[in-house]
C-alpha positions in Angstrom: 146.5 161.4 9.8 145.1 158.8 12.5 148.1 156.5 11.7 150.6 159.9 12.9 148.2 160.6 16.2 147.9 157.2 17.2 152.2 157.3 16.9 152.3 160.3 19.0 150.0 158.7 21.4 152.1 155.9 21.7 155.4 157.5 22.3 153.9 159.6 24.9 152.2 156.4 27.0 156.0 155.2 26.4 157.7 158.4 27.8 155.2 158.2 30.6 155.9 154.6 31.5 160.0 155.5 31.6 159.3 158.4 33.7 156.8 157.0 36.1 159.5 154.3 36.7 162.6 156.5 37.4 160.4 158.3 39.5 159.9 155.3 41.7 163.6 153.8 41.5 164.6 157.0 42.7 162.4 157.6 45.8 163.0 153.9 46.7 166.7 154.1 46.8 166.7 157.7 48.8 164.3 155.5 51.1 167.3 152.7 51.7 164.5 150.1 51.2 166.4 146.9 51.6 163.4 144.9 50.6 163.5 143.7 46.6 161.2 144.4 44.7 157.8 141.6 45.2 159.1 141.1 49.1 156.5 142.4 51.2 158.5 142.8 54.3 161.5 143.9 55.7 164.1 144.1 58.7 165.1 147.4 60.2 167.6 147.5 63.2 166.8 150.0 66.0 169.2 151.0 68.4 169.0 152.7 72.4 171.1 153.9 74.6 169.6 154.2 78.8 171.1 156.9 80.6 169.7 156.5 84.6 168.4 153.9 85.7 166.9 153.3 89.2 168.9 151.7 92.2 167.2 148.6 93.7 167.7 147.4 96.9 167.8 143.3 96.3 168.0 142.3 100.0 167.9 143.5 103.7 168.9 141.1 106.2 168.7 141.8 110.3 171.4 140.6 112.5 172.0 137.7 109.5 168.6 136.6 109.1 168.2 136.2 112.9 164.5 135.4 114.0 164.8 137.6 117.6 166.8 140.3 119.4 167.5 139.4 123.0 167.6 143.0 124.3 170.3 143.6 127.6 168.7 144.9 130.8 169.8 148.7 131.0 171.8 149.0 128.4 171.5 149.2 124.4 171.9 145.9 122.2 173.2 146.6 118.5 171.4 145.8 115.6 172.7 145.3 111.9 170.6 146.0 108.9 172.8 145.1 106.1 171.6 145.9 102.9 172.3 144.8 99.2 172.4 147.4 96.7 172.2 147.2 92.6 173.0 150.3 90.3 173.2 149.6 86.6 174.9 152.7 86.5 177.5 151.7 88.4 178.7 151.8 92.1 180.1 155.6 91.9 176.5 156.2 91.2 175.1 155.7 94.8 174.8 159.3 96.4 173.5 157.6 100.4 171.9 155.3 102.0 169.9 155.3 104.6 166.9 153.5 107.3 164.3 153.1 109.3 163.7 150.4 112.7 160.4 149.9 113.5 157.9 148.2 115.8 155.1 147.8 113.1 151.8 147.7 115.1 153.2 151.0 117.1 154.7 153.3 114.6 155.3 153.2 110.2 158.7 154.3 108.7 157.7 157.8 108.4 157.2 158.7 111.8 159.5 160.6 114.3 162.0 158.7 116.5 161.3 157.6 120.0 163.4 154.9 121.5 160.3 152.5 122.6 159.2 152.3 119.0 161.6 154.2 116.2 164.8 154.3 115.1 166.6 156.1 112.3 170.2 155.6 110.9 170.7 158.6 107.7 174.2 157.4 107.3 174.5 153.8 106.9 178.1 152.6 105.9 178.2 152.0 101.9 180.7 149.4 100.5 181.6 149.2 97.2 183.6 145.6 97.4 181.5 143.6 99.0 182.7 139.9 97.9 180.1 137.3 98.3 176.8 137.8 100.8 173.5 136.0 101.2 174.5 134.2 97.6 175.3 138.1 95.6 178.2 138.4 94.1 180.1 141.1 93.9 180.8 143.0 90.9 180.8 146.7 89.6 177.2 147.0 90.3 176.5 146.2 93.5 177.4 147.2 96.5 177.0 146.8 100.2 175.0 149.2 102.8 175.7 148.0 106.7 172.8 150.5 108.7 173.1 150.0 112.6 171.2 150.7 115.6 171.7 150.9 119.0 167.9 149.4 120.7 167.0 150.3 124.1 166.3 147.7 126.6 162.8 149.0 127.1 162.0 148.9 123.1 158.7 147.1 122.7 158.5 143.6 122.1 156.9 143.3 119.0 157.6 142.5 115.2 160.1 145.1 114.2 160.6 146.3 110.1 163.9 147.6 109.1 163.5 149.7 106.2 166.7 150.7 103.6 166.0 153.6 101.0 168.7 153.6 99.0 169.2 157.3 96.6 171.7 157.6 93.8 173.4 160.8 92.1 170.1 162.7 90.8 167.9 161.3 93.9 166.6 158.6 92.5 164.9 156.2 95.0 164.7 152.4 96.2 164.0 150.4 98.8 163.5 147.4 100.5 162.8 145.4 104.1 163.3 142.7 106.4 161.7 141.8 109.8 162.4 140.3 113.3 160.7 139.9 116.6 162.4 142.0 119.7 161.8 139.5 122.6 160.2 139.9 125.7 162.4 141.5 128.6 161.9 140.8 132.2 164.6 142.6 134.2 164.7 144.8 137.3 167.0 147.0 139.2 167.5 146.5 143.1 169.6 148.4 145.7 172.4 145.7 147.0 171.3 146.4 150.8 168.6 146.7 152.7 170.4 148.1 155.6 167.4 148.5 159.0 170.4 150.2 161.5 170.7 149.7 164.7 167.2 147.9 166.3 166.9 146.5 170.4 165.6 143.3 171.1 161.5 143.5 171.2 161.3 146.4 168.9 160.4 147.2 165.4 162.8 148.9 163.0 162.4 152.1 161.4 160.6 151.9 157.5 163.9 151.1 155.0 162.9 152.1 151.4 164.0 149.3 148.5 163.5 151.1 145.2 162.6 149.1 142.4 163.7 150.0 138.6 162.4 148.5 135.6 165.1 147.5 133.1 163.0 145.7 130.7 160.1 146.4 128.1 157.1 144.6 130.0 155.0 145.8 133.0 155.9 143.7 136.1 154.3 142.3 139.3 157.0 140.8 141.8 157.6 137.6 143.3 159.4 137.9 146.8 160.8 135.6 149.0 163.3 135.1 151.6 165.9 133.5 153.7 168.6 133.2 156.3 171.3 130.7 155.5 169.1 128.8 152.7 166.4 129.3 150.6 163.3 127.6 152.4 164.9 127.5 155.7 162.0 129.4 157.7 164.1 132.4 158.6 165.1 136.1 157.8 168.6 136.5 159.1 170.6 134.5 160.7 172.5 136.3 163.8 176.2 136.3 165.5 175.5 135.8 169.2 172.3 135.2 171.2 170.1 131.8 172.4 167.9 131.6 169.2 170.1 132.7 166.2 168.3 133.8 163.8 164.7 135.9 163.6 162.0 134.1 161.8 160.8 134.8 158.5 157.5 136.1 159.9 159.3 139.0 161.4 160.1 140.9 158.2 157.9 142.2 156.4 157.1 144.5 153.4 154.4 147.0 152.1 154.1 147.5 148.3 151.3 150.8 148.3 152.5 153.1 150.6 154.5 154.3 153.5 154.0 154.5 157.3 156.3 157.1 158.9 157.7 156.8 162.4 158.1 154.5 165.2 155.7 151.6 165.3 155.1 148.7 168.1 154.5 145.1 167.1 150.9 145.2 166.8 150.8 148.4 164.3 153.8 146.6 162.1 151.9 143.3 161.8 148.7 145.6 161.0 150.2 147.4 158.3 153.0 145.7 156.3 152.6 141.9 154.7 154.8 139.2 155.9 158.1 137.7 153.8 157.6 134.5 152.8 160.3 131.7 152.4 158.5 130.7 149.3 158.3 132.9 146.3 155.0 134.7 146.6 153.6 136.8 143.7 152.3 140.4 144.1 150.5 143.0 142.5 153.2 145.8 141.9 152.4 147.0 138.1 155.7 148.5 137.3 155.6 150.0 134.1 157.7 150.4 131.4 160.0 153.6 130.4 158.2 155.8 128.0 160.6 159.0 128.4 163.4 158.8 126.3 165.4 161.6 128.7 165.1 159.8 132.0 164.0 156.2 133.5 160.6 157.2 135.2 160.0 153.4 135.7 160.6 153.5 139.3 158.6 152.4 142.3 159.1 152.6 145.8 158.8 149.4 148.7 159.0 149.7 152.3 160.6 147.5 154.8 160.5 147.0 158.0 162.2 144.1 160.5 161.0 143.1 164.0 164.0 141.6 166.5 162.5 139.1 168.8 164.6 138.1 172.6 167.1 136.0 172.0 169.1 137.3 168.9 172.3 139.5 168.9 175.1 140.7 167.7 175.0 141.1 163.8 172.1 139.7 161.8 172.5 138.8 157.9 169.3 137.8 155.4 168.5 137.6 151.7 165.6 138.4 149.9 165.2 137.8 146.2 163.0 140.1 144.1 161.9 138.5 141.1 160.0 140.1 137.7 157.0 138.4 136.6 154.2 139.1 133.9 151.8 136.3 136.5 149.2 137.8 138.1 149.8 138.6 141.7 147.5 139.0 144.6 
């Protein structure tokens, strides 16, 4: 009887064994387990596909990697911020492009435009073949972004950022800068005449008014000086007819502050006004720069008047150069 149990005991461990193993064989292979049996590891490939990526802007250049802008007295100077751009996605995938100029102590990208200090371009010119620039090639994707500006001539000297946000077809961002210095500009707006009228011998003229514009981005003082024929030659005009010829450089003279209305004799003129020089003298004026965008409020008046000793007549001719200076004056 124990011989027959221990026989069915056996042929059951057996029919276990087979089973437990058929079981395993089959889980494995529904598994794809590469790995053979007593190999502890095993390779398995994974795949991805990216759908969008972000655009970069790789470089910003200004006026070709230029250090300064040499602004132009009363008028605008054009600036170029050309921009590279990369799009794994391709070119098509660029939506716009667009930037900032900026004097960056005086204002940040963000702020609102105002031509001493901010400038905004929110169509910049995208170009899709590009060819070779600042060492990128071109190829499917990259592309070109060319973002002008037109800078005033009263735009602050300072170090200036131009900033290039690039977007692409869902509004994805990226950007990128370059900087440059905008120069120092010292220039001034003059009438072509001073024109005193008719004046007799031994009198003073009537007060002409010179006004004086500035058309750069510093506050000026002026140098003056004067002459007939020559610079340095002593005298104010130089006349037609009469004995003498000319009329000293001592005679005409200037008042910077403030005017003096009507007819003066020769001891109220020499009181009141400051005589030309025929060296360059330098004087407190403190023109400022322009600030308002809509009109040039940078203006300030001087006031002239001649005296015509004996012995001049006829027609009288002079110069006088006004200069703009950041020197003190007196």
């Amino acid at each position: 009887m124990e011989n027959k149990n221990e026989i069915i005991m056996t042929m059951g461990l057996v029919f276990l064994e087979v089973f437990l193993i058929f079981t395993f064989f089959s889980f494995t292979s529904l598994g794809s387990v590469l790995a053979g049996i007593g190999q502890p590891n095993t390779t398995v490939i994974t795949q991805l596909e990216i759908g969008n990526v972000f655009p970069d802007v790789i470089n910003v250049s200004i006026d070709d990697d230029a250090e300064t802008i040499t602004l132009t007295p009363n008028a605008t100077t054009t600036v170029n911020c050309i921009a590279i751009i990369r799009d794994y996605n391709g070119d098509s995938d660029i939506a716009e492009v667009n930037a900032t100029f900026y004097d960056s102590v005086a204002s940040s990208s963000n702020d609102a435009d105002d031509n001493n200090y901010h400038y905004t371009n929110s169509s910049c010119e995208l170009i899709a073949d590009t060819g070779e620039y600042n060492g990128y090639a071109d190829d499917p994707y990259h592309s070109m972004a060319n973002c002008t500006f037109e800078l005033e001539y009263y735009a602050n000297p300072q170090d200036w950022i131009c900033n290039v946000t690039v977007a692409d077809n869902v509004s994805w961002t990226g950007s990128n800068t370059d900087s440059i210095t905008v120069s120092q500009l010292l220039a001034i707006g003059v009438p072509d005449t001073i024109d005193y009228g008719t004046v007799n011998a031994t009198y003073v003229s009537d007060e002409s008014i010179a006004n004086i514009t500035n058309y750069g981005n510093m506050v000026i003082n002026l140098s003056l000086e004067g002459y007939g024929v020559t610079q340095g030659d002593g005298t104010a005009m130089n006349c037609t007819l009469g004995n003498i010829g000319n009329i000293s450089i001592d005679y005409e003279k200037y008042n910077l502050t403030s005017t003096t209305a009507g007819a003066l004799s020769l001891s109220e003129f020499e009181a009141t006004y400051i005589n030309l020089s025929s060296t360059a003298i330098i004087k407190q004026f403190e023109l400022g720069v322009r600030l308002n965008d809509t009109f040039n409020e940078a203006i300030n008046s001087t006031y002239w008047r001649i005296y015509v000793p004996r012995g001049v007549a006829g027609t009288c001719d002079g110069t006088i150069i006004f200069g703009a200076t950041v020197a003190e004056g007196n």
